[in-house]
C-alpha positions as CSV (number, residue, x, y, z in Angstrom):
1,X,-26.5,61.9,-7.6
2,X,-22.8,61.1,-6.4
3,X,-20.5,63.9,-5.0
4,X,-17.3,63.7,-7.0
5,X,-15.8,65.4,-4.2
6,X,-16.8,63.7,-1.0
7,X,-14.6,62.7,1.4
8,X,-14.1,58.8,2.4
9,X,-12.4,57.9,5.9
10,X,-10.0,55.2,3.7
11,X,-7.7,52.6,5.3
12,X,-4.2,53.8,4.4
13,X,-3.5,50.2,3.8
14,X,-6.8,47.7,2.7
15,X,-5.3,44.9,4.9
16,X,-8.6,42.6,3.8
17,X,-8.0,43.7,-0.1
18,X,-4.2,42.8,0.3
19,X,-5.3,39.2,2.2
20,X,-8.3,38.4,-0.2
21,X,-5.9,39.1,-2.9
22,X,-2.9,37.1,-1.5
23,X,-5.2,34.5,-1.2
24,X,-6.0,34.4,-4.4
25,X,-3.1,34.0,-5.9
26,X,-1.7,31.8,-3.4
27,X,-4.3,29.0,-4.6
28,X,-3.8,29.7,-7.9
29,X,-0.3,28.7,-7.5
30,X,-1.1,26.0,-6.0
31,X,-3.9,24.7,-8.1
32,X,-1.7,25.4,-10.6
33,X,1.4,22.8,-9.4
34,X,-1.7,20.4,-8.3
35,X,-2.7,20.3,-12.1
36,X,0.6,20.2,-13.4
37,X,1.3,16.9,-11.4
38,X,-1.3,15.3,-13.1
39,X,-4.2,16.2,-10.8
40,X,-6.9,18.1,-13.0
41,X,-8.9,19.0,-9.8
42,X,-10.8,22.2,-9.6
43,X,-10.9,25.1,-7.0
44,X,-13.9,23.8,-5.3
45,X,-12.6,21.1,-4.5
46,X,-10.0,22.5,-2.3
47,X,-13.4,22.3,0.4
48,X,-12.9,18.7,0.5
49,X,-9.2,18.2,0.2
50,X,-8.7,20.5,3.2
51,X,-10.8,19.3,5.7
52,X,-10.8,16.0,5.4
53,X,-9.6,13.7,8.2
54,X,-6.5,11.3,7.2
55,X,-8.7,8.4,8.9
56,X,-11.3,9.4,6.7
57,X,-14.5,11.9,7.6
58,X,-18.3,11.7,7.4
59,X,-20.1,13.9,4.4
60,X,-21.5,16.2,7.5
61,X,-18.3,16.9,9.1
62,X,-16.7,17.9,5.8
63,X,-19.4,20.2,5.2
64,X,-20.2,21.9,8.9
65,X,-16.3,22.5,8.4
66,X,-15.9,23.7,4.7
67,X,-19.5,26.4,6.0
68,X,-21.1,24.3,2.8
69,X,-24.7,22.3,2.6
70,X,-24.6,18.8,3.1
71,X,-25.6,19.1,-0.7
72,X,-23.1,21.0,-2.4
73,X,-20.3,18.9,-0.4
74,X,-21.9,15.8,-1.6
75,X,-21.9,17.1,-5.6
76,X,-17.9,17.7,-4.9
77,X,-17.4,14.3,-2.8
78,X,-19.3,12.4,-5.8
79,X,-17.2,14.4,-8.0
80,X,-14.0,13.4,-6.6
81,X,-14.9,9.7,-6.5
82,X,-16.0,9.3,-10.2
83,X,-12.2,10.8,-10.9
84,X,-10.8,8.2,-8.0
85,X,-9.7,10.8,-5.2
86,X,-12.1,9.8,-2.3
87,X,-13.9,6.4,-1.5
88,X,-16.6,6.2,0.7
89,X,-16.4,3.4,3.3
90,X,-18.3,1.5,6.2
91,X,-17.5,4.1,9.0
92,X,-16.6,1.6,11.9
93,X,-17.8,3.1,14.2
94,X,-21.4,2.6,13.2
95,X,-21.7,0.2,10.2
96,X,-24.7,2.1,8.9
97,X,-22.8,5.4,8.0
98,X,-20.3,5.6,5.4
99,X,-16.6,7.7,6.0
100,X,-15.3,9.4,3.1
101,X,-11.7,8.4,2.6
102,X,-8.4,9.8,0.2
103,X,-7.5,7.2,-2.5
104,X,-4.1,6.6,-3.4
105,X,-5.0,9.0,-6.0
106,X,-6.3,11.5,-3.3
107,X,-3.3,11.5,-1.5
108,X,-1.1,11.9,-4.4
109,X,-3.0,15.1,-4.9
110,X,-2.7,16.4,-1.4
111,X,1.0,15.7,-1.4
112,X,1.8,18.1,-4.9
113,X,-0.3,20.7,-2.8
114,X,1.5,20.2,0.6
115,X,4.8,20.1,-1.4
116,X,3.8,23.4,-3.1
117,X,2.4,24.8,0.1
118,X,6.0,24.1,1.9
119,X,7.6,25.8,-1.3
120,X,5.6,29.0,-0.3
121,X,6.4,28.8,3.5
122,X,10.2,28.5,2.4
123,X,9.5,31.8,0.5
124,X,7.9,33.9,3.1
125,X,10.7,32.5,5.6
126,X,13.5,34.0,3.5
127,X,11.1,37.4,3.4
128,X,10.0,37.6,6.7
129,X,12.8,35.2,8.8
130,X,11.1,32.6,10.9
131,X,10.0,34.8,13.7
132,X,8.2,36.8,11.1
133,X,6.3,34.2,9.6
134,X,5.6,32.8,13.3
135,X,3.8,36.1,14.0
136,X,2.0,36.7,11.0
137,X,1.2,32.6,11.1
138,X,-0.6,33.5,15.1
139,X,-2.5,36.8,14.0
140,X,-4.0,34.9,10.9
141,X,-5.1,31.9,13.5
142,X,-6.6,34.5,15.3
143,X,-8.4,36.2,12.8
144,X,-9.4,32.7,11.7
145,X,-10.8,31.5,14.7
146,X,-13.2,35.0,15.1
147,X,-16.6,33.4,13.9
């Protein structure tokens, strides 16, 4: 039976709430401006896009980085080369394995995110000045890098 009346030791400010939501809408936006220049691309495929190597990357680097099977990574890599984002190559450094590449059409796609991404940087300069966004920038690497 719950206790209408119990008392919670509450955050006075839900940091993780605020930075869950932010990031939410933050890759809406940018899914969103993605899509608009002519990039259809789904959410999940964000995984691939952002941890991909310009000099292409191997199926099992793209997913140890994205925390994703080997599996799921392949569905969106085979995904993204039936629409023409990715290519898979001869990796030349052993002729046996293959590197995933960006397209043309890949890099197209990355560029209307980076553009959108440097749009939102511009923004939280003019709210937070460039110092501010230098020190929120270092405590989210930090909190990023804790595993």
């Amino acid at each position: 039976m719950s206790t209408p009346s119990r008392r919670l030791r509450e955050p006075e400010v839900n940091t993780t709430y605020l930075l869950g939501r932010a990031h939410k809408l933050l890759n809406q936006r940018i899914q969103e401006a993605v899509a608009a220049a002519g990039h259809p691309i789904r959410p999940a495929h964000s995984a691939v896009f952002v941890n991909i190597d310009r000099a292409g990357s191997r199926l099992t680097q793209l997913a140890e980085r994205a925390a994703m099977s080997p599996q799921a990574m392949g569905e969106l890599v085979d995904d993204l080369v039936r629409r023409g984002y990715l290519e898979r190559v001869p990796d030349p450094a052993d002729r046996r394995a293959k590197l995933i590449v960006l397209t043309d059409l890949g890099y197209d796609a990355l560029q209307a995110a980076f553009d959108t991404i440097l749009d939102i940087e511009a923004e939280l300069v003019a709210e937070l000045g460039a110092g501010g966004l230098a020190t929120m920038q270092r405590a989210l690497r930090r909190l990023a890098e804790e595993d």
